[in-house]
TORKOL-4160 file (C-alpha; in steps of 0.2 Angstrom, whole numbers, padded with zeros to 4 digits, m for minus):
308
<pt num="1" X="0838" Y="0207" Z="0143"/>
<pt num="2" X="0833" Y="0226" Z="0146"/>
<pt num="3" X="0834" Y="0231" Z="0163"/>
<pt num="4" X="0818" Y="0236" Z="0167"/>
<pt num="5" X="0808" Y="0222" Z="0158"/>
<pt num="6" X="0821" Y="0212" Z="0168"/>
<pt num="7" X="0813" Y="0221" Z="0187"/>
<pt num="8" X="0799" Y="0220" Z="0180"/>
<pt num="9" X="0800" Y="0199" Z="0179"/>
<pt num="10" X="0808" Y="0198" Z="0197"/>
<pt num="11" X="0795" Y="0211" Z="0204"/>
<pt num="12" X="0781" Y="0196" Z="0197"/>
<pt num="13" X="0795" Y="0182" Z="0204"/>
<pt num="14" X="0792" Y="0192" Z="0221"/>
<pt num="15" X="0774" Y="0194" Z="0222"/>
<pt num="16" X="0772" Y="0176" Z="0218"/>
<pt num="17" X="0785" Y="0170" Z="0231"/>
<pt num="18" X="0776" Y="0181" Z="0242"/>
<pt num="19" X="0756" Y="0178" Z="0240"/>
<pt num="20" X="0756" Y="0159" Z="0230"/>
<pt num="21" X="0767" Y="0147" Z="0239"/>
<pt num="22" X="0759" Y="0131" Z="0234"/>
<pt num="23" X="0761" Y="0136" Z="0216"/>
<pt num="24" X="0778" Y="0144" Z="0220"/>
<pt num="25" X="0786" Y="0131" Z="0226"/>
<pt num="26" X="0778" Y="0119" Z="0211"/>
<pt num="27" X="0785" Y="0132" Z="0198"/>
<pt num="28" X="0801" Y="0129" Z="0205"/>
<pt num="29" X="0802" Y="0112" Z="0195"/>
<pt num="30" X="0801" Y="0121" Z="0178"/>
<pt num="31" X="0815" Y="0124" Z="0168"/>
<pt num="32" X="0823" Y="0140" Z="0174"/>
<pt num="33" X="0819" Y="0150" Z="0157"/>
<pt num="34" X="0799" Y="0144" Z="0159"/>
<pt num="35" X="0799" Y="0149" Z="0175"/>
<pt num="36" X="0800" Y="0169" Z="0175"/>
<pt num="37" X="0785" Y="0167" Z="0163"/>
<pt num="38" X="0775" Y="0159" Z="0176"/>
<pt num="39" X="0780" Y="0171" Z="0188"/>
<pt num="40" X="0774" Y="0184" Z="0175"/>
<pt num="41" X="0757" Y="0177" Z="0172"/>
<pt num="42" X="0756" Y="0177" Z="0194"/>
<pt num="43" X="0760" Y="0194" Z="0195"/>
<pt num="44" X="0746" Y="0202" Z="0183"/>
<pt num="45" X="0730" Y="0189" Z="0191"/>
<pt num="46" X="0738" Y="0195" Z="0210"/>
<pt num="47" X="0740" Y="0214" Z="0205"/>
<pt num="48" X="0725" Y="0216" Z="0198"/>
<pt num="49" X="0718" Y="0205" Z="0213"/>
<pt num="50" X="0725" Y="0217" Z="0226"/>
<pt num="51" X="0718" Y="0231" Z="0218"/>
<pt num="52" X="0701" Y="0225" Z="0222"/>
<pt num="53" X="0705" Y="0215" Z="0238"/>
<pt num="54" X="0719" Y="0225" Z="0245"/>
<pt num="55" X="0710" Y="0242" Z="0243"/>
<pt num="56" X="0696" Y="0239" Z="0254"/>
<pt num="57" X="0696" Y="0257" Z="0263"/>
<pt num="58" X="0691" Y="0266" Z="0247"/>
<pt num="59" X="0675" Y="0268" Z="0239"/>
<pt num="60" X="0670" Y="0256" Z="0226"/>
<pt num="61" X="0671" Y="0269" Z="0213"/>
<pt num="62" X="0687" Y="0274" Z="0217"/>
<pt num="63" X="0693" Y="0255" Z="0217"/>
<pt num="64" X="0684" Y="0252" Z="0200"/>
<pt num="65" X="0694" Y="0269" Z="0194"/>
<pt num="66" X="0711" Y="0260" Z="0199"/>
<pt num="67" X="0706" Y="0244" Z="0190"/>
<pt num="68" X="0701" Y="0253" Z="0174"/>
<pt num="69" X="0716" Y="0263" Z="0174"/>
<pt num="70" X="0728" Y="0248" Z="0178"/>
<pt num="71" X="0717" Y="0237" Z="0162"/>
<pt num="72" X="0719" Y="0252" Z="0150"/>
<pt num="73" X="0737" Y="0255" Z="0155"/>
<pt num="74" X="0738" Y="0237" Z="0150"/>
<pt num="75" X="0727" Y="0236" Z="0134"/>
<pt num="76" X="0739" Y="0251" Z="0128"/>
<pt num="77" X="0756" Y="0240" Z="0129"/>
<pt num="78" X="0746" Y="0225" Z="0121"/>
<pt num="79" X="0742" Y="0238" Z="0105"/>
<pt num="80" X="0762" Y="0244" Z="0106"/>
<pt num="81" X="0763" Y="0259" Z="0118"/>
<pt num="82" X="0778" Y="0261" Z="0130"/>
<pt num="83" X="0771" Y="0255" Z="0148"/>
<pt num="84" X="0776" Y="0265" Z="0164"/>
<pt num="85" X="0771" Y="0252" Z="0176"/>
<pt num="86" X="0783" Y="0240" Z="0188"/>
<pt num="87" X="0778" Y="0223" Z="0180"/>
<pt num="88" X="0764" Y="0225" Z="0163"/>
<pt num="89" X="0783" Y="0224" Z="0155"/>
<pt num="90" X="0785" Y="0205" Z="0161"/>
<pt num="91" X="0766" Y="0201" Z="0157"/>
<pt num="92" X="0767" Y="0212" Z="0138"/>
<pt num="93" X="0785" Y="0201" Z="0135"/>
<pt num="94" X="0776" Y="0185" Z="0140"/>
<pt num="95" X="0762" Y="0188" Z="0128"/>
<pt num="96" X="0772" Y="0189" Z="0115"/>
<pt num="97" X="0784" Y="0177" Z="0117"/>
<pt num="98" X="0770" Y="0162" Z="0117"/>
<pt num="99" X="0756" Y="0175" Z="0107"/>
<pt num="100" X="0743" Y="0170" Z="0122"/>
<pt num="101" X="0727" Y="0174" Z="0117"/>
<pt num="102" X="0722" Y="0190" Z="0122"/>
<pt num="103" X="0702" Y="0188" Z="0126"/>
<pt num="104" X="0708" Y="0177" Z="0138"/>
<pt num="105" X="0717" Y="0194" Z="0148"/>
<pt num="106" X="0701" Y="0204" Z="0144"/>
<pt num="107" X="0690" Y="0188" Z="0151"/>
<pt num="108" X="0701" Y="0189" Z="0167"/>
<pt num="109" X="0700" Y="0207" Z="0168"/>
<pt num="110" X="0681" Y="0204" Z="0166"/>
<pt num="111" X="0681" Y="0195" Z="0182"/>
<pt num="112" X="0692" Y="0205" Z="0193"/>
<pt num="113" X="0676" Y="0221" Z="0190"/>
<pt num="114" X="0665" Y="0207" Z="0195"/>
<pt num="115" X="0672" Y="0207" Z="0213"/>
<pt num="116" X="0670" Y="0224" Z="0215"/>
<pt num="117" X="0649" Y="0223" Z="0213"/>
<pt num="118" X="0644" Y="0207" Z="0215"/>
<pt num="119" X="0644" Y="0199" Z="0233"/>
<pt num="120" X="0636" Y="0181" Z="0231"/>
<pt num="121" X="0631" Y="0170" Z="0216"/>
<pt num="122" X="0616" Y="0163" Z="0215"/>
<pt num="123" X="0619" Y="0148" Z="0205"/>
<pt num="124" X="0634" Y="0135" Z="0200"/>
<pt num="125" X="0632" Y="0143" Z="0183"/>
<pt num="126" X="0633" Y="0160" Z="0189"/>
<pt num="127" X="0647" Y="0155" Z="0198"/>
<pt num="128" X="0654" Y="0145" Z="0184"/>
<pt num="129" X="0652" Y="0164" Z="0174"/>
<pt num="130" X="0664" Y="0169" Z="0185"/>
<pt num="131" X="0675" Y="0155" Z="0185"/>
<pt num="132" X="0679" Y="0156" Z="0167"/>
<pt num="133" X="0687" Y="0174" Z="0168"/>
<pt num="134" X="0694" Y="0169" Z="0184"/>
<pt num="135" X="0699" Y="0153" Z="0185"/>
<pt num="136" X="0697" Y="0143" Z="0168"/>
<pt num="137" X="0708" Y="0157" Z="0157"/>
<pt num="138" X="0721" Y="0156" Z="0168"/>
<pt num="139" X="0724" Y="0137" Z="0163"/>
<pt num="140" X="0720" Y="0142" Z="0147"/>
<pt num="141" X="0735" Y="0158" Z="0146"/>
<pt num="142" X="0748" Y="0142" Z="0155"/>
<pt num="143" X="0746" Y="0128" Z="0144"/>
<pt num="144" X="0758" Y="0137" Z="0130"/>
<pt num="145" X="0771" Y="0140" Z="0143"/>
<pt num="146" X="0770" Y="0123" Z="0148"/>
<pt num="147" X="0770" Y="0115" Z="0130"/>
<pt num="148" X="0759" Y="0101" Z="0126"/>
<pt num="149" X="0761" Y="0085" Z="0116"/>
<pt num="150" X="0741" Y="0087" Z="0110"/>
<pt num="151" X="0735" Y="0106" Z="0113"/>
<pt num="152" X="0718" Y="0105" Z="0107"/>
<pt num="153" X="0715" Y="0087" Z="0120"/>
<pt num="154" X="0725" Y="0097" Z="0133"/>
<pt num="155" X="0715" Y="0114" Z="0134"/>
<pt num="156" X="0698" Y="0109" Z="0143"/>
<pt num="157" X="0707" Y="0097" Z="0155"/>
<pt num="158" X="0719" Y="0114" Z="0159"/>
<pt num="159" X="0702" Y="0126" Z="0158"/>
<pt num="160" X="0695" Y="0112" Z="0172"/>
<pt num="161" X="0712" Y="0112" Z="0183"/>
<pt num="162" X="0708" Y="0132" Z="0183"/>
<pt num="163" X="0690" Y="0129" Z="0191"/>
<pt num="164" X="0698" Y="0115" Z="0203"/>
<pt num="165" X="0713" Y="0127" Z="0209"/>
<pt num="166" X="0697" Y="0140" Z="0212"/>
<pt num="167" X="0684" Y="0130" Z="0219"/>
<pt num="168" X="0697" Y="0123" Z="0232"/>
<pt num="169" X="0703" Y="0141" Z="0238"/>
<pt num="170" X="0684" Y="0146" Z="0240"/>
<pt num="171" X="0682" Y="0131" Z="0250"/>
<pt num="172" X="0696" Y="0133" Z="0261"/>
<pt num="173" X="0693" Y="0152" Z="0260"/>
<pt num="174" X="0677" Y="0154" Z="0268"/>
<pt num="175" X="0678" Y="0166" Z="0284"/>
<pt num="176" X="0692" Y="0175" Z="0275"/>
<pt num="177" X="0679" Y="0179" Z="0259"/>
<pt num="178" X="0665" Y="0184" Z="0273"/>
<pt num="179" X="0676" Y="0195" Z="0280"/>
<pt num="180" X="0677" Y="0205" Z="0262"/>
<pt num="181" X="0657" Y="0204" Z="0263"/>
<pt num="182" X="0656" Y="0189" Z="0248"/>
<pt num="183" X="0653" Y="0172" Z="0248"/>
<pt num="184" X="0657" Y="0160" Z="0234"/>
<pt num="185" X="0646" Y="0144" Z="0239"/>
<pt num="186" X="0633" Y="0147" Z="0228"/>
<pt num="187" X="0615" Y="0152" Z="0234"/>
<pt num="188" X="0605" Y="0138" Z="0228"/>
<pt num="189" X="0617" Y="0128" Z="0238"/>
<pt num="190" X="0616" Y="0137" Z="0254"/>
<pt num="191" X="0599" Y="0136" Z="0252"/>
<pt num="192" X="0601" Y="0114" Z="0249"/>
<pt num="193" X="0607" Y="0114" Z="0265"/>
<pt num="194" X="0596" Y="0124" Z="0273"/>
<pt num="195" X="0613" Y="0134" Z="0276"/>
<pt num="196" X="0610" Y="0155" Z="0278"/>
<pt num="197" X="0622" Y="0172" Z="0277"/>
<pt num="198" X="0619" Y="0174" Z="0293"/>
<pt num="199" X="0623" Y="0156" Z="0298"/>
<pt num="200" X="0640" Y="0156" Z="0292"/>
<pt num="201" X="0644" Y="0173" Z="0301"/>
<pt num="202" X="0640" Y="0165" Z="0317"/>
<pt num="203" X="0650" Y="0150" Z="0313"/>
<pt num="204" X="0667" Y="0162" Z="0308"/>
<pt num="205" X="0663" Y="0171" Z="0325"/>
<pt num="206" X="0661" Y="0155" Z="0335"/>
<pt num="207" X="0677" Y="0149" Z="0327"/>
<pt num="208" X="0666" Y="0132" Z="0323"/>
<pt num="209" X="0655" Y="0124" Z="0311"/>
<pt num="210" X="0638" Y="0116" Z="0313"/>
<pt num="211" X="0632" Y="0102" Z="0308"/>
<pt num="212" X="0622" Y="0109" Z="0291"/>
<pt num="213" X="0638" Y="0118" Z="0285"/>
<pt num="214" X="0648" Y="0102" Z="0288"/>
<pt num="215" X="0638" Y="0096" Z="0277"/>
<pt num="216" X="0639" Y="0111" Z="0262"/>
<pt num="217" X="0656" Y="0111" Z="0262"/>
<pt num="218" X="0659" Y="0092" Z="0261"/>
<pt num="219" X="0645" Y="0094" Z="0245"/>
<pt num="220" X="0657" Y="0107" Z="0238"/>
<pt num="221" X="0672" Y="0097" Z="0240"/>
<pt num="222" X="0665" Y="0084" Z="0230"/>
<pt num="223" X="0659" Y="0096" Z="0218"/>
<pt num="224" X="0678" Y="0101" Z="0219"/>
<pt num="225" X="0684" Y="0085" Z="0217"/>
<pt num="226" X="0673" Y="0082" Z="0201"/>
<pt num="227" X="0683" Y="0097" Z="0193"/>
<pt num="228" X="0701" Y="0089" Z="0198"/>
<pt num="229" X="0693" Y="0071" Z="0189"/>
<pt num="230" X="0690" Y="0080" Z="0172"/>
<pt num="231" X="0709" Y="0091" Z="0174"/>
<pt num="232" X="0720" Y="0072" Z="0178"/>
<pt num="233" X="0720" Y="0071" Z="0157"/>
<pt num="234" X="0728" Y="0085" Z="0154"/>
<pt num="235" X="0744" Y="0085" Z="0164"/>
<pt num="236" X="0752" Y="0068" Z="0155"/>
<pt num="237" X="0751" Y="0076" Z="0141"/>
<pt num="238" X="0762" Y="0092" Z="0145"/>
<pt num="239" X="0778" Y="0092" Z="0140"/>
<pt num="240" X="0790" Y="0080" Z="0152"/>
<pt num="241" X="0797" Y="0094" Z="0158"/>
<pt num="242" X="0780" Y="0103" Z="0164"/>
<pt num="243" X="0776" Y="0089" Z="0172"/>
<pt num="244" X="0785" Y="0086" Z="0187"/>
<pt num="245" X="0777" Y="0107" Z="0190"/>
<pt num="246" X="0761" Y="0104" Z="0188"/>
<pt num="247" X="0758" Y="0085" Z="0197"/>
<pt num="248" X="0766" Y="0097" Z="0210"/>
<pt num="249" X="0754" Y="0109" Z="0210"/>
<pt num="250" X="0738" Y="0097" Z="0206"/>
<pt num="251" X="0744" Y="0086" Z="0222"/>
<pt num="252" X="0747" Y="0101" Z="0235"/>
<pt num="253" X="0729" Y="0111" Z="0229"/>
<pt num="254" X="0719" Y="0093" Z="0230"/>
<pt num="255" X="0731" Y="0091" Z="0247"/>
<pt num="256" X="0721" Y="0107" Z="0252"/>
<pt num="257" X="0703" Y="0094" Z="0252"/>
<pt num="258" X="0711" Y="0083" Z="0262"/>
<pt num="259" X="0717" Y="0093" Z="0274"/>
<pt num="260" X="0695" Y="0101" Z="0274"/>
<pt num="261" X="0690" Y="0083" Z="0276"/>
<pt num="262" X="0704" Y="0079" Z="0288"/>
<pt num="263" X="0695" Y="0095" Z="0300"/>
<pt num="264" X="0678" Y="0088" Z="0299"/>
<pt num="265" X="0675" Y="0097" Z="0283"/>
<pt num="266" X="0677" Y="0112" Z="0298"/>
<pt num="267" X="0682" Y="0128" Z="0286"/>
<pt num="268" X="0681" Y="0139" Z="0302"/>
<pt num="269" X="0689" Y="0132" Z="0314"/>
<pt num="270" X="0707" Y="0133" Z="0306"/>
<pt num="271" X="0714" Y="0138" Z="0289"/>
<pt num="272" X="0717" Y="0123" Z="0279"/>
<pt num="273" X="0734" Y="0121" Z="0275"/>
<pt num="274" X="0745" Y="0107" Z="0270"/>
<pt num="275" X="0760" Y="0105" Z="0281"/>
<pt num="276" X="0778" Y="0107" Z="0273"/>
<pt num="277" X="0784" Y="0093" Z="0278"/>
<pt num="278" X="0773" Y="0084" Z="0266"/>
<pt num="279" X="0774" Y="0100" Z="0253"/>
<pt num="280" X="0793" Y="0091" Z="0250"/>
<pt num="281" X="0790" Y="0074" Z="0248"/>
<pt num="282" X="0775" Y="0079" Z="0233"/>
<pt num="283" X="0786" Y="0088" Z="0224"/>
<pt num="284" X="0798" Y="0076" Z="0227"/>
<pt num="285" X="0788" Y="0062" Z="0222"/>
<pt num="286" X="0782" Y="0073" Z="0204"/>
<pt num="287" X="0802" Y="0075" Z="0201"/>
<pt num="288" X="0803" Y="0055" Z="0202"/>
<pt num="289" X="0786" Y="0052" Z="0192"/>
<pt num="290" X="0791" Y="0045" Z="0173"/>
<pt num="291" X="0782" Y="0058" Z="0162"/>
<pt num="292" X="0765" Y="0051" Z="0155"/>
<pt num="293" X="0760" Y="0042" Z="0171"/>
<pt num="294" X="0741" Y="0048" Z="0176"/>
<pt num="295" X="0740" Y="0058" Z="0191"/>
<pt num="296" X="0729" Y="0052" Z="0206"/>
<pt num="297" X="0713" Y="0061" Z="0210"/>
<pt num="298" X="0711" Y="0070" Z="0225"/>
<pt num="299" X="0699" Y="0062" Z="0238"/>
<pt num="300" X="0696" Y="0044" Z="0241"/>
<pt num="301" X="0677" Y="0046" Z="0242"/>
<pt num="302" X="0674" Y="0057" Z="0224"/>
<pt num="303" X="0669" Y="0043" Z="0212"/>
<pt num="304" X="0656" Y="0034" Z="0224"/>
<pt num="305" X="0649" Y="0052" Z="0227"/>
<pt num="306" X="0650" Y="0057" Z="0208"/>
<pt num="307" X="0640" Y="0040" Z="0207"/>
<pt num="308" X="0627" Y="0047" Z="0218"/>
């Protein structure tokens, strides 16, 4: 492998190791020569998330600027040019290797510009807008790395897994998102709860929740939890070796609820995180799983709420 298309996959490897730990260490039960494409498709979403997120002390236009710049630099490889950049290489040679569909990197890209002007959603469906260049693509860019026995059955139950992934890290993400001035609980939803901007500035300042939040956030958990209910197809029909990677990763993010619910639904008064101890025994559970079995929803109260 060329030397520098081979930094540029360990400089993805890193920032994945780095910034995704629950995927990273799911990605780790791939076959070794899947994994660096994995660690490929981590490094463009988190570069181009740090250049929106991790810029915070420059102007907006300035931060648009650097996006632009970073997306056109990228375009350009995709139409053949030499790239000059420490990991596009990785992300270019992954493209081509599995010919991803490309709409899904502009979709992505799309999203990214979203989060430099817009602060709040006011619908789902706004949000779900969102989502899709988010969230949904990024399933959608995995599932021919992964391999599949039945593409076209696995592709919305992997677009769903995107939104489930996404939803839960807003959930859990809450003051963190507040501090960026956004929130990604939809307006309408607030407003269901009777649930203000304001009231969930003073709840991350008191460092607690109150009883109408409680209530929101264990609303968007099931909401959550609906998304995981449509993405459980999808994963026995991966290719046995994906499997055991993405049971992982399914179990650890739906852990992620639990751990919400397990705090009173209580976004504020700690970051929700599933402890390692039991971060070891999932994957090691996926690695025992016979390929094809179905995976088990996260939550033990979704399908009476769905019900509901």
């Amino acid at each position: 492998m060329d030397v520098d298309l081979a930094a540029a996959y360990d400089r993805c490897r890193e920032l994945h190791r780095r910034h995704g730990r629950t995927y990273y260490l799911a990605t780790r039960l791939l076959p070794a020569w899947k994994r660096r494409h994995v660690h490929a498709l981590y490094g463009f979403t988190r570069y181009a998330d740090e250049i929106v997120d991790r810029t915070e002390d420059l102007p907006p236009a300035e931060r648009a600027a650097r996006l632009r710049e970073w997306s056109d630099r990228f375009v350009a490889g995709l139409h053949g040019a030499s790239v000059d950049d420490p990991l596009l290489p990785a992300v270019l040679h992954t493209i081509a290797v599995f010919d991803l569909d490309r709409d899904d990197f502009a979709s992505f890209l799309r999203s990214m510009a979203m989060d430099l002007t817009v602060m709040s959603y006011p619908t789902y469906d706004d949000l779900l807008d969102y989502m899709e260049g988010s969230a949904a693509v990024i399933g959608t860019m995995m599932l021919p790395i992964l391999g599949s026995s039945d593409p076209a059955a696995a592709r919305e139950p992997a677009r769903q897994l995107g939104f489930a992934f996404q939803l839960t890290n807003f959930i859990r993400d809450v003051a963190e998102d507040l501090d960026r001035g956004r929130t990604y609980l939809p307006d309408e939803d607030l407003a269901k709860f009777d649930v203000t901007r304001a009231d969930l500035v003073a709840a991350k300042a008191a460092g607690r929740t109150t009883p109408r939040i409680r209530e929101l956030i264990e609303y968007e958990v099931t909401r959550a939890q609906a998304h995981y209910l449509a993405a459980a197809p999808g994963i026995p029909l991966l290719n046995p070796a994906s499997q055991a990677c993405m049971r992982t990763a399914y179990a650890l993010y739906g852990g992620i609820l639990d751990e919400v619910a397990a705090q009173d639904y209580d976004v504020f008064v700690r970051r929700a995180l599933v402890p390692q101890r039991r971060r070891m025994a999932v994957a090691a559970r996926a690695l025992l799983t016979p390929a094809g079995t179905p995976v088990q929803v996260p939550g033990p109260a979704l399908e009476p709420a769905l019900a509901g």
